[in-house]
C-alpha positions as a LaTeX table, in Angstrom:
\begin{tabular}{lrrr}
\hline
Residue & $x$ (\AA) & $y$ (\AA) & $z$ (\AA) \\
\hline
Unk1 & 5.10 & $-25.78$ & $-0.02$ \\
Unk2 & 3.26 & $-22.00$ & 0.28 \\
Unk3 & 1.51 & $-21.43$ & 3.78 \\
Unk4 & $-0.24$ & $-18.68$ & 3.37 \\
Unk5 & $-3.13$ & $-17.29$ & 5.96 \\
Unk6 & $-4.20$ & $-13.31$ & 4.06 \\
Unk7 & $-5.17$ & $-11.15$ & 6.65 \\
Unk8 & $-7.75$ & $-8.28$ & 6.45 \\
Unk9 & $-8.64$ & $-4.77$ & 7.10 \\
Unk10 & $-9.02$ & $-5.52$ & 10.63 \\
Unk11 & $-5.29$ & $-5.98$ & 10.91 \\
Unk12 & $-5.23$ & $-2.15$ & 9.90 \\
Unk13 & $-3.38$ & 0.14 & 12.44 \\
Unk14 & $-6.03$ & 2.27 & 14.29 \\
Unk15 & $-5.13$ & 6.05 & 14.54 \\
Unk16 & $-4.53$ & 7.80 & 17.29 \\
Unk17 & $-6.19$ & 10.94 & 15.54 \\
Unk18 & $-8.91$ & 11.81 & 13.79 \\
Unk19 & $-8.61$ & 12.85 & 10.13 \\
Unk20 & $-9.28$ & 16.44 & 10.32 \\
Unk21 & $-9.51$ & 18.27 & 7.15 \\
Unk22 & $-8.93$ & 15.58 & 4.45 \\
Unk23 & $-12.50$ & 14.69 & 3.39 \\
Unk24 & $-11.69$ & 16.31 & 0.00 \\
Unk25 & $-8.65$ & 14.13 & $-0.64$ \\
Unk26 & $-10.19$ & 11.01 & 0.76 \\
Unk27 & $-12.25$ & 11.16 & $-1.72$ \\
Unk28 & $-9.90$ & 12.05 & $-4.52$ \\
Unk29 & $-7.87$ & 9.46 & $-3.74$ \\
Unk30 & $-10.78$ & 7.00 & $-3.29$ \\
Unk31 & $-11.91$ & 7.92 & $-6.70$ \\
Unk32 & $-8.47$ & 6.93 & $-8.03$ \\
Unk33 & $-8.48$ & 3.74 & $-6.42$ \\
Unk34 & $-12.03$ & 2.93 & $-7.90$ \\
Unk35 & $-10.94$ & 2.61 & $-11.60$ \\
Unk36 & $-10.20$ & $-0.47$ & $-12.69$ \\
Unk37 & $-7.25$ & 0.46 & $-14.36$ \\
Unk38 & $-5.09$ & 2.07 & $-11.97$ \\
Unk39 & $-3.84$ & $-0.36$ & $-9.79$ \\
Unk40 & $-0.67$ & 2.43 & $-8.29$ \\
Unk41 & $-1.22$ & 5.18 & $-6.29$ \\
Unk42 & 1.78 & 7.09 & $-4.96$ \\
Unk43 & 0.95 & 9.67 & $-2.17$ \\
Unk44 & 3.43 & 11.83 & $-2.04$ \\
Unk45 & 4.27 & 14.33 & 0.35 \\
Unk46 & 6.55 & 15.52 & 3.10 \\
Unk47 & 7.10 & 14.10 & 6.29 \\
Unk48 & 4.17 & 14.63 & 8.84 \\
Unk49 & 1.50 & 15.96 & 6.41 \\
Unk50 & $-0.45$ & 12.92 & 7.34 \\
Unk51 & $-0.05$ & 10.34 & 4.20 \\
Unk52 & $-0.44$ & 7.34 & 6.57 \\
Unk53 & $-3.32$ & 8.75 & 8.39 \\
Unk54 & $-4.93$ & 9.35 & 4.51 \\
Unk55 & $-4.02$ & 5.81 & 3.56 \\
Unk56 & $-5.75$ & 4.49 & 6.18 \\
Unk57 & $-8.95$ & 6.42 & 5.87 \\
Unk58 & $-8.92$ & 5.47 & 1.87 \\
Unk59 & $-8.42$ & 2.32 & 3.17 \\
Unk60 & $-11.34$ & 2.23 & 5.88 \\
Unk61 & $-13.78$ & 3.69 & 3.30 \\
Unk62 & $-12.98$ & 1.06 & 0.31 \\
Unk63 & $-12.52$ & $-1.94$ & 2.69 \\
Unk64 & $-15.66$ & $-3.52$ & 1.11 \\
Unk65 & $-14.35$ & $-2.98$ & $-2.39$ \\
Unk66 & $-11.53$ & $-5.64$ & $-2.24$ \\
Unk67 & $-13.01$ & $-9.06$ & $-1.88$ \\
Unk68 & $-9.56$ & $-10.33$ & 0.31 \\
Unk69 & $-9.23$ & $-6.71$ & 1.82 \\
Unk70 & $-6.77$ & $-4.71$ & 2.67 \\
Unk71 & $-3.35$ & $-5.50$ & 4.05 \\
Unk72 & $-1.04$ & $-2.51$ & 5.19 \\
Unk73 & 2.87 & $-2.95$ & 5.45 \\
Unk74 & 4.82 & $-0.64$ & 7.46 \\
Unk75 & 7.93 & $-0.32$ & 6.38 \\
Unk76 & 9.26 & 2.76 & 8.38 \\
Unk77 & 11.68 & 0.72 & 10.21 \\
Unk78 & 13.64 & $-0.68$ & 7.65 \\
Unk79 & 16.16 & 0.53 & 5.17 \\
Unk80 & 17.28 & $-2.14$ & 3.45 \\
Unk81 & 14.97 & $-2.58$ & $-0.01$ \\
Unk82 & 16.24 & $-6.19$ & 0.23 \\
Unk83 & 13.67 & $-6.83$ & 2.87 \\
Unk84 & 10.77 & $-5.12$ & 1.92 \\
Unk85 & 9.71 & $-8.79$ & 0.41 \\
Unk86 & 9.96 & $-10.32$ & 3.56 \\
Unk87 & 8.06 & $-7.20$ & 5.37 \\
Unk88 & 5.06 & $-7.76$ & 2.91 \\
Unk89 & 5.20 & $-11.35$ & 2.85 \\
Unk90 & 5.04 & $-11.03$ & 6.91 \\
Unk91 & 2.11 & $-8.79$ & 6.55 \\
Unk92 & 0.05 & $-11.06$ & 4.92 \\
Unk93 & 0.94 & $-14.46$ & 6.41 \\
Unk94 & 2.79 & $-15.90$ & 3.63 \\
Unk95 & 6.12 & $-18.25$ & 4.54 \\
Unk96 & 8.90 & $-18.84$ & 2.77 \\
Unk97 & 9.21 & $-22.69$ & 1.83 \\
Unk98 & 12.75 & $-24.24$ & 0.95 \\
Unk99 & 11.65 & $-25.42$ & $-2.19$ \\
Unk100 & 10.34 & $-21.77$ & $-3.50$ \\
Unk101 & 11.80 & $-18.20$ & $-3.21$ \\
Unk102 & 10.15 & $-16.09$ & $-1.39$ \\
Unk103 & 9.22 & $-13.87$ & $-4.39$ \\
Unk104 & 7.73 & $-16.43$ & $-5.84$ \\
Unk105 & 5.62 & $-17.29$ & $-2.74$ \\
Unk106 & 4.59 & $-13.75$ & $-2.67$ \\
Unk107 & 3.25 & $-13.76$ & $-6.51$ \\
Unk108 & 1.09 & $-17.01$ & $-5.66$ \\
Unk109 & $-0.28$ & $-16.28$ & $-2.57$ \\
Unk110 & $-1.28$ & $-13.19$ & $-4.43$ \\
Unk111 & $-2.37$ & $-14.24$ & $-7.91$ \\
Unk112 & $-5.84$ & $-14.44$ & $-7.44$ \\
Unk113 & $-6.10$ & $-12.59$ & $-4.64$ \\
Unk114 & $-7.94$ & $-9.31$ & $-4.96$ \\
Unk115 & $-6.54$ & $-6.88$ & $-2.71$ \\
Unk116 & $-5.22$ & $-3.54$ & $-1.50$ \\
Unk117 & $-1.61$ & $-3.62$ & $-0.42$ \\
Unk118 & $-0.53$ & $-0.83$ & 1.25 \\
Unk119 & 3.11 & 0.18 & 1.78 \\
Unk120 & 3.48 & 3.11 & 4.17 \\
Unk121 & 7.03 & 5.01 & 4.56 \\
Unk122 & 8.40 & 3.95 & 0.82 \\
Unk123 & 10.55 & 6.71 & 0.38 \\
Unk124 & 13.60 & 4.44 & 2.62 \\
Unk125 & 13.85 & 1.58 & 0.17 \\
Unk126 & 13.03 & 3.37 & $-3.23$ \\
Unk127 & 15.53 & 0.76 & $-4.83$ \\
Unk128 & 12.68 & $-1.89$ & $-3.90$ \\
Unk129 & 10.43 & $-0.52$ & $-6.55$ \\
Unk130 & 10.76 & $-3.47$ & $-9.04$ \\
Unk131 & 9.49 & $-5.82$ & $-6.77$ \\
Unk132 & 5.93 & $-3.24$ & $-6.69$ \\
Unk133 & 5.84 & $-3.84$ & $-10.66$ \\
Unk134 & 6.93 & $-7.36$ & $-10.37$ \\
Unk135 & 3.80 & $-8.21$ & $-8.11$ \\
Unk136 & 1.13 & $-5.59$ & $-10.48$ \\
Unk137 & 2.66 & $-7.69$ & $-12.98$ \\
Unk138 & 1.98 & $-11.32$ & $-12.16$ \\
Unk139 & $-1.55$ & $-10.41$ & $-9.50$ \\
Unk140 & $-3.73$ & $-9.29$ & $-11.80$ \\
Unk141 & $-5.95$ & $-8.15$ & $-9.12$ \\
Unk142 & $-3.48$ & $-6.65$ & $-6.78$ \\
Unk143 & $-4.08$ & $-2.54$ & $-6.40$ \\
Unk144 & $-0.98$ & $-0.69$ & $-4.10$ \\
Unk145 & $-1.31$ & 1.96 & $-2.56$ \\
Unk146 & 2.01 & 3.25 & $-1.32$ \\
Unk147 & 3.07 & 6.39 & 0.76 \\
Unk148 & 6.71 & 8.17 & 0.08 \\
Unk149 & 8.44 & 11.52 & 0.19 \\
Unk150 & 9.05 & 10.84 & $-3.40$ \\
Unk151 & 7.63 & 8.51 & $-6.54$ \\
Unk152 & 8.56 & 5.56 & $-7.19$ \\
Unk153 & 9.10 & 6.45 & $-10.93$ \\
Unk154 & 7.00 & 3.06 & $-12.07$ \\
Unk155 & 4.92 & 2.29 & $-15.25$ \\
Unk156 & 1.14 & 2.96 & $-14.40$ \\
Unk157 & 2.00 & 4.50 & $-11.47$ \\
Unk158 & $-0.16$ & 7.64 & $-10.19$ \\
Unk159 & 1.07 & 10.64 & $-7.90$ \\
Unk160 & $-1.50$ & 12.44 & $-5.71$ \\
Unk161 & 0.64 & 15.17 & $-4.27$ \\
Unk162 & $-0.74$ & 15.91 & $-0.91$ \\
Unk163 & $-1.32$ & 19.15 & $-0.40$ \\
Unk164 & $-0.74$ & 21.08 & 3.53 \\
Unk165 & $-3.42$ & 21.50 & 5.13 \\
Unk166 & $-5.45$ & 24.93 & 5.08 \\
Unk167 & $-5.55$ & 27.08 & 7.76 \\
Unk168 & $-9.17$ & 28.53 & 9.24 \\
Unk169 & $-10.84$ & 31.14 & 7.84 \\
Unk170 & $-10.64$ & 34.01 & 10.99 \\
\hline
\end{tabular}
């Protein structure tokens, strides 16, 4: 049996920053995330140029466009892609029964769900990627939104290369 309880953006992390300087790409990004047909952004970038802190803005500013919200997986402490399943199936309340793998729990608590998943700090379990495709595949209104130091090299999948930020004008 699947016990599942979704959560919603107000299970979001709240920063302890402000976004400062990132308007343009919030909206770049937000524009990707608004077309129906891309359901995989990648933001790439290096450590500390603030992909998190841009997810979660994107994801403040298009709450209201996923009817079950938005559900954000952080995955910066583990390193094993074996477990990235259970780290998104935490996230969003979903148990594993003894009669059903967890993937399979997963795809039908997410099925007809329509949703942003974000998965911040990707770049550790890159070997994990299948199971992103797996869930586009069978939640056909699933959209993920995933942060990494590199791509995840998936079909349908889009890059936004985040740029450093610019410096003042003296």
């Amino acid at each position: 049996m699947l016990t599942s309880s979704l959560t919603n953006s107000a299970s979001l992390p709240i920063p302890r920053t402000p976004l400062i300087g990132r308007a343009g790409e919030v909206e770049q990004v937000g524009a990707l995330l608004e077309r129906p047909e891309i359901r995989l952004v990648t933001l790439l970038g290096p450590g500390g140029i603030g992909k998190t802190r841009l997810a979660l803005a994107v994801a403040e500013r298009l709450q209201d466009d996923w009817r079950d919200g938005v559900v954000f997986v952080a995955l910066q402490s583990i390193s094993e892609p074996e477990l990235v399943a259970s780290a998104i199936a935490q996230a969003l309340g979903v148990r594993e029964s003894g009669e059903q793998p967890l993937l399979d729990s997963l795809r039908a608590a997410l099925h007809h769900r329509n949703l942003l998943l974000i998965l911040d700090n990707f770049e550790q379990v890159l070997p994990a990627a299948p199971l992103v495709t797996d869930l586009l595949t069978n939640c056909p209104q699933l959209t993920v939104l995933v942060t990494s130091r590199s791509v995840l090299r998936l079909y349908g999948e889009h890059d936004y290369a985040l740029p450093p930020l610019e410096l003042p004008d003296l």
